[in-house]
PLY file of the C-alpha trace (Angstrom):
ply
format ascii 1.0
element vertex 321
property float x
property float y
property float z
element edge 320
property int vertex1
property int vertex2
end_header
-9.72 17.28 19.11
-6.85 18.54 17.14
-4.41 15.95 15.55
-1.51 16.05 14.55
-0.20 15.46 11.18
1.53 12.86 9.33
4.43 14.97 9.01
4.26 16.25 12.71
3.67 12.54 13.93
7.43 11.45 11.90
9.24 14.37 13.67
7.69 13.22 16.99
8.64 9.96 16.71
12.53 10.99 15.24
12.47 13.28 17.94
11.82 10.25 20.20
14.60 8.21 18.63
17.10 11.02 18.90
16.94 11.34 22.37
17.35 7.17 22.60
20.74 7.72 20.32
22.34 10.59 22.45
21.10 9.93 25.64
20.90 6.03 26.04
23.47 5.23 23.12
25.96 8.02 23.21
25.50 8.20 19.15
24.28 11.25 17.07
22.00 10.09 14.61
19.50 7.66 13.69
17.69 5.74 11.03
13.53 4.51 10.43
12.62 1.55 9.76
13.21 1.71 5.87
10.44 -0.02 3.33
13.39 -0.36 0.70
15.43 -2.78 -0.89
12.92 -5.67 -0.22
12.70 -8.91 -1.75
10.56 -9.99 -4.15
6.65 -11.39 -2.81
6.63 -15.20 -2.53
3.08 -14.77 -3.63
2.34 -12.16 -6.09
-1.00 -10.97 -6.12
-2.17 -9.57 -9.81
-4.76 -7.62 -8.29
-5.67 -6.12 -5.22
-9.25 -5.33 -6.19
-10.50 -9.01 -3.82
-8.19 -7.95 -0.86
-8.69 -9.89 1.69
-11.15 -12.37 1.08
-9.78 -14.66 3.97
-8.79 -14.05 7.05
-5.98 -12.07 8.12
-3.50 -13.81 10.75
-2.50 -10.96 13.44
0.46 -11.84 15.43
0.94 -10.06 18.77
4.96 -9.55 19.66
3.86 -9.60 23.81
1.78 -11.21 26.12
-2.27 -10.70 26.22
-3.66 -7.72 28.00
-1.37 -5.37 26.94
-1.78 -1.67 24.70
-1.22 -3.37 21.70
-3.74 -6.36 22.53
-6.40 -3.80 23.21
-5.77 -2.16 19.82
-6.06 -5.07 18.24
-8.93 -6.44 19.89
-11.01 -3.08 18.77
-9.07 -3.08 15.59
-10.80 -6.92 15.12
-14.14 -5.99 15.44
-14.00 -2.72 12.83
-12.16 -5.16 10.42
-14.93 -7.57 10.43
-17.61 -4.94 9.95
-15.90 -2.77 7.32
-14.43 -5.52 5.38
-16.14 -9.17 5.96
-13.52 -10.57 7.23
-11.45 -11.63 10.70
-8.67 -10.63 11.99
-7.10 -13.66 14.17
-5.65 -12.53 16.70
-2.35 -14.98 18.00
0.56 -14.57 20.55
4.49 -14.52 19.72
5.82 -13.32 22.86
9.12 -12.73 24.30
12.10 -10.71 24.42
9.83 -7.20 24.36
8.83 -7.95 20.72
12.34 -9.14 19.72
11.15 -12.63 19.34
8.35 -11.84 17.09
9.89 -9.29 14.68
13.17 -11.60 14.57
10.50 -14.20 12.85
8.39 -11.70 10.54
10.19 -12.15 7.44
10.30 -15.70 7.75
6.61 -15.95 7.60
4.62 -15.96 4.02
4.03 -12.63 2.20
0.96 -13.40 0.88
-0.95 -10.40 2.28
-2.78 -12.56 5.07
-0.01 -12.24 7.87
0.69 -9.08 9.84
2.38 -8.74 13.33
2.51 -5.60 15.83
5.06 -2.96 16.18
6.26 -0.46 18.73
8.46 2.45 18.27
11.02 3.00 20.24
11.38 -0.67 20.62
12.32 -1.44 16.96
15.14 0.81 17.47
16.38 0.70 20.79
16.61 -3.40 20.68
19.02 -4.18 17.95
21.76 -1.48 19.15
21.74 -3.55 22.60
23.11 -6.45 20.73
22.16 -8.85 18.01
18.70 -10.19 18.89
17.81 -11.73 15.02
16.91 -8.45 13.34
18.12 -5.44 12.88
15.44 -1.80 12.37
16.24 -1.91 8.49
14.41 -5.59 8.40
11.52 -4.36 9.50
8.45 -3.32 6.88
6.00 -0.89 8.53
2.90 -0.84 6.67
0.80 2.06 9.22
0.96 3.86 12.40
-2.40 4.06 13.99
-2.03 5.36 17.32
0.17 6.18 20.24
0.09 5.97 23.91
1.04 9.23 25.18
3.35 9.28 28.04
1.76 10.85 31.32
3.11 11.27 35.07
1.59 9.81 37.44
1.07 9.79 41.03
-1.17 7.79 43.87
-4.34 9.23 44.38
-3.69 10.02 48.08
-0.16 11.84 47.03
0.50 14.92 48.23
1.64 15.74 45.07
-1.17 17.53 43.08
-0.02 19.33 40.40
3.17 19.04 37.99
4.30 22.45 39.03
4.40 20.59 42.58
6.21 17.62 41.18
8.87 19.99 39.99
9.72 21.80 43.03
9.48 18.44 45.05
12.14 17.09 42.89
14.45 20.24 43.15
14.52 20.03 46.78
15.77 16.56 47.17
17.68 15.48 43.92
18.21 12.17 43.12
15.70 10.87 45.88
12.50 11.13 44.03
11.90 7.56 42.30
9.85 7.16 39.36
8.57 3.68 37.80
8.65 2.78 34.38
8.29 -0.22 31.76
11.46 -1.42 31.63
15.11 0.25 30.31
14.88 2.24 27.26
11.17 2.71 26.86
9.29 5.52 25.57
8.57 5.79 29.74
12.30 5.74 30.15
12.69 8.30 27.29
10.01 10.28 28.51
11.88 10.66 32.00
15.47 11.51 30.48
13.97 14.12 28.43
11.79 16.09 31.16
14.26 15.99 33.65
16.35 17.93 31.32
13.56 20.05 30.28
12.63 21.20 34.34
15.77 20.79 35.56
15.52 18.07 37.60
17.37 14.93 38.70
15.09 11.95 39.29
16.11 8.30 39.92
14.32 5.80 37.30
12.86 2.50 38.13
12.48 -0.13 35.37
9.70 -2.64 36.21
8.48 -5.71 33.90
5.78 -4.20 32.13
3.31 -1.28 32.42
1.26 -3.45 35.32
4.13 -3.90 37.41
5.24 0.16 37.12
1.65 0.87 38.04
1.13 -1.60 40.72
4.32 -0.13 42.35
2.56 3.29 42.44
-0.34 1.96 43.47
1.36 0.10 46.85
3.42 3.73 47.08
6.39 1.75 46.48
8.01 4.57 44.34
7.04 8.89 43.95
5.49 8.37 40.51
5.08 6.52 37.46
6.27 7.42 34.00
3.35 5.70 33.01
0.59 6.12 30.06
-2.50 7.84 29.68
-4.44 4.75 29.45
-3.67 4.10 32.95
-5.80 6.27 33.75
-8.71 4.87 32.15
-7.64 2.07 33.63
-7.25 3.12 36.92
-9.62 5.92 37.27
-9.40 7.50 40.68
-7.10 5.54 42.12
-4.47 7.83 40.89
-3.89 11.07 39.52
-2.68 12.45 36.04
-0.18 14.96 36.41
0.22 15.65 33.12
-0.15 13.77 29.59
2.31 14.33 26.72
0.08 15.19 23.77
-0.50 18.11 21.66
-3.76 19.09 23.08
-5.48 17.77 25.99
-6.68 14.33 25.59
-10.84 14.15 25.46
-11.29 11.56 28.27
-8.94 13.65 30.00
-10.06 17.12 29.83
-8.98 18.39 33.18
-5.42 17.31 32.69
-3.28 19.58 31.11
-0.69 18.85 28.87
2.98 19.38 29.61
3.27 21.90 26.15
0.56 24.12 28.13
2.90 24.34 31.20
5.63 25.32 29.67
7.58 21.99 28.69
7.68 20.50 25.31
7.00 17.17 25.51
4.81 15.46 23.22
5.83 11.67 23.43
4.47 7.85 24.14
5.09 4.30 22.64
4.06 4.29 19.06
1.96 1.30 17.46
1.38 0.42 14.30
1.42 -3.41 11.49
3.87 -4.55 9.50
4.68 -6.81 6.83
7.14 -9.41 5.92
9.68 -8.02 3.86
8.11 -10.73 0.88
4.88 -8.87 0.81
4.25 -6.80 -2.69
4.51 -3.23 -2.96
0.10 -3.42 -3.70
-0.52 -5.32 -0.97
1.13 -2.88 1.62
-0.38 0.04 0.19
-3.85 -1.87 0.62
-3.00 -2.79 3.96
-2.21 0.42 5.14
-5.46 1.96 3.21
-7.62 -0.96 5.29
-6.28 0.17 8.76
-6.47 3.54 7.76
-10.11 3.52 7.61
-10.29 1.89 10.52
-8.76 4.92 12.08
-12.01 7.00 10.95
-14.83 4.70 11.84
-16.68 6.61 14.92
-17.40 3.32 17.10
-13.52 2.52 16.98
-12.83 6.05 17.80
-14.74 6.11 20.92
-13.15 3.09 21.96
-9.86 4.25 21.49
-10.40 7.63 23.45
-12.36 5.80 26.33
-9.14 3.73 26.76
-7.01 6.81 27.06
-5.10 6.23 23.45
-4.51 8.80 20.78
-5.10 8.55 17.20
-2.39 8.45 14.39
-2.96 7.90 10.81
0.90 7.40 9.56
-0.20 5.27 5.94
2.59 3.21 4.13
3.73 5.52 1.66
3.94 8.51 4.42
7.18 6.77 5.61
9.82 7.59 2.87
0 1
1 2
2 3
3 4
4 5
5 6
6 7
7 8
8 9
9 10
10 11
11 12
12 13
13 14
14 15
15 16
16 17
17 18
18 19
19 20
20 21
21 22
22 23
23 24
24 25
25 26
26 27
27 28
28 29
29 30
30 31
31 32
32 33
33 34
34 35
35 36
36 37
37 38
38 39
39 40
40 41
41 42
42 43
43 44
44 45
45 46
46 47
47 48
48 49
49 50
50 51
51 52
52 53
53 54
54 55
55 56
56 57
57 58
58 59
59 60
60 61
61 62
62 63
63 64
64 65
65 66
66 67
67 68
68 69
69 70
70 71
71 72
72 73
73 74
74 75
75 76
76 77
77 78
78 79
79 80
80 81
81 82
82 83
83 84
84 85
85 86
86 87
87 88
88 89
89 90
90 91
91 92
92 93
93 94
94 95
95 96
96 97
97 98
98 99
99 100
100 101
101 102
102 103
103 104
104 105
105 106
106 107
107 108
108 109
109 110
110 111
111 112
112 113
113 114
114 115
115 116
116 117
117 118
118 119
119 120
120 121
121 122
122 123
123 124
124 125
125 126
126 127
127 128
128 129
129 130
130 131
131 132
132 133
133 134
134 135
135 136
136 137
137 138
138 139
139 140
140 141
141 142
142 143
143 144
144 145
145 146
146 147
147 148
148 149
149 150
150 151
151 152
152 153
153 154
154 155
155 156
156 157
157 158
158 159
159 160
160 161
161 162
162 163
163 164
164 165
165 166
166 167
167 168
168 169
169 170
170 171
171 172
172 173
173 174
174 175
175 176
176 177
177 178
178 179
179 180
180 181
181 182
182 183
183 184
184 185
185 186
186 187
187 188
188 189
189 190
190 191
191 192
192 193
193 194
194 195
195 196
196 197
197 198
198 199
199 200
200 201
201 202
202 203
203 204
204 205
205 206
206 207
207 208
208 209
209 210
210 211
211 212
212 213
213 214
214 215
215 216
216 217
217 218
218 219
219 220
220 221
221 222
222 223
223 224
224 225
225 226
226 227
227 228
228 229
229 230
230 231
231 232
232 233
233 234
234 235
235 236
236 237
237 238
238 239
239 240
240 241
241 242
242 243
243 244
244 245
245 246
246 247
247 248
248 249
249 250
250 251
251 252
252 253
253 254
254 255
255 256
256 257
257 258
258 259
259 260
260 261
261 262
262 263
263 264
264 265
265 266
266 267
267 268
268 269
269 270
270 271
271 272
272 273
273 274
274 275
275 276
276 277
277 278
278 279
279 280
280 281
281 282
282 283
283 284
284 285
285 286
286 287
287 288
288 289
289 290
290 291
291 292
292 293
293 294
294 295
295 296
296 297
297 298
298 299
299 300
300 301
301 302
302 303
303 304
304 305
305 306
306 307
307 308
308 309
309 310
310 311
311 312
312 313
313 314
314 315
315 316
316 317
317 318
318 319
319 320
């Protein structure tokens, strides 16, 4: 499967914050998190030759069960066998990350604490008000996958293709409802963006978390889901994958096409990666991203990844500038 490359990956993920600044924020332009102007490590290392030989402490900004638990849970188990040693896997959850990252730089930057992070989140969050950090606080270290946006519909719909979706949503404007996790999501993105791209009005509704979105499709509360494509690993055939926002078609997905292929470009999802706090050494986040990196490449964790309806980054720390 074809993937896309650093470079590509950046644009897709400005192109994501763009449409969060114009659209959702009324504002034209938009910053990355930035790795500069840091402070100094509280613990220097003088080498990075021995890195890690202790655990690592893995803080997780949301509640268990989620995309980024699973990660992390698969990432645990490749960590142990490449390198000898554990990721521990802990909780911080609240305010859709905000409560985590608002802590990370208070935390030691001794190389041996890392904590989750999700794009558009980090962005989105500190424009809605001041919630302890702002996007320039935050030190990404690696991007190593994203969850690619898909639309999604109840098995039993009569709905069965997007071209269908399309010319459903023409005829009635306004009236066909779509689920999502929460406001200002990469689902809620993802929805702004192809109505504008098919010419379609739609009616959005947030819901508490990708469960809730899907259980409302699932009790055909609502038309369809702007959902991910890991529902439908999830899932399985108790829905139906219109279409999955990816540059190619996804491998446990091969029968459902991507939106590029029918004519709409929309290549999208929530993007995942570690970072630091803002004390860690320059070495030590280079090293960090190099660890998860390979990672990325071991087979077993690939499978994993694919079974669960992810997709595969490999954004490393000094890719970010």
């Amino acid at each position: 499967t074809a993937t896309p490359s650093p470079t590509e990956i950046v644009e897709q993920m400005n192109s994501v914050l763009k449409i969060v600044f114009t659209t959702l924020l009324g504002v034209s332009c938009v910053a990355t998190p930035s790795n500069n102007s840091v402070d100094e490590p509280s613990k220097a290392f003088s080498t990075t030759d021995s890195y890690p030989n202790a655990p690592i402490s893995y803080i997780i900004p949301f509640v268990p069960g989620g995309e980024s638990d699973i990660t992390a849970r698969f990432q645990q188990i490749a960590f142990r066998a490449k390198f000898g040693q554990d990721l521990i896997v802990s909780y911080k959850a609240g305010g859709g990350g905000a409560v985590g990252w608002s802590q990370l730089n208070s935390l030691s930057g001794d190389g041996y604490t890392i904590m989750g992070i999700n794009l558009p989140h980090l962005i989105i969050q500190p424009l809605q008000g001041n919630i302890g950090y702002t996007a320039d606080d935050i030190i990404p270290v690696h991007f190593f996958h994203y969850t690619p946006d898909a639309l999604i519909v109840h098995q039993n719909s009569e709905i069965l293709s997007l071209e269908e979706f399309v010319k459903h949503a023409k005829s009635i404007p306004g009236a066909v409802t779509l689920s999502g996790s929460g406001k200002g999501s990469a689902n809620h993105i993802a929805k702004i963006r192809f109505d504008t791209l098919a010419n379609i009005e739609t009616t959005y509704v947030p819901f508490r978390g990708t469960g809730a979105a899907i259980t409302a499709v699932l009790g055909k509360q609502v038309t369809a889901q702007w959902g991910y494509s890991s529902a439908g690993a999830a899932y399985g055939d108790q829905i139906r994958l219109l279409a999955i926002a990816m540059e190619t078609r996804h491998p446990r997905f091969p029968n459902v096409p991507t939106f590029r292929e029918l004519g709409y470009d929309l290549v999208s999802g929530a993007y995942r990666g570690i970072a630091v706090p803002n004390s860690t050494s320059e070495g030590l986040r280079q090293r960090l991203s190099t660890l998860m990196s390979e990672i990325n490449q071991d087979a077993t964790f690939i499978d994993k990844m694919e079974e669960g309806g992810f997709a595969l980054i490999d954004v490393t720390y000094d890719q970010m500038d």
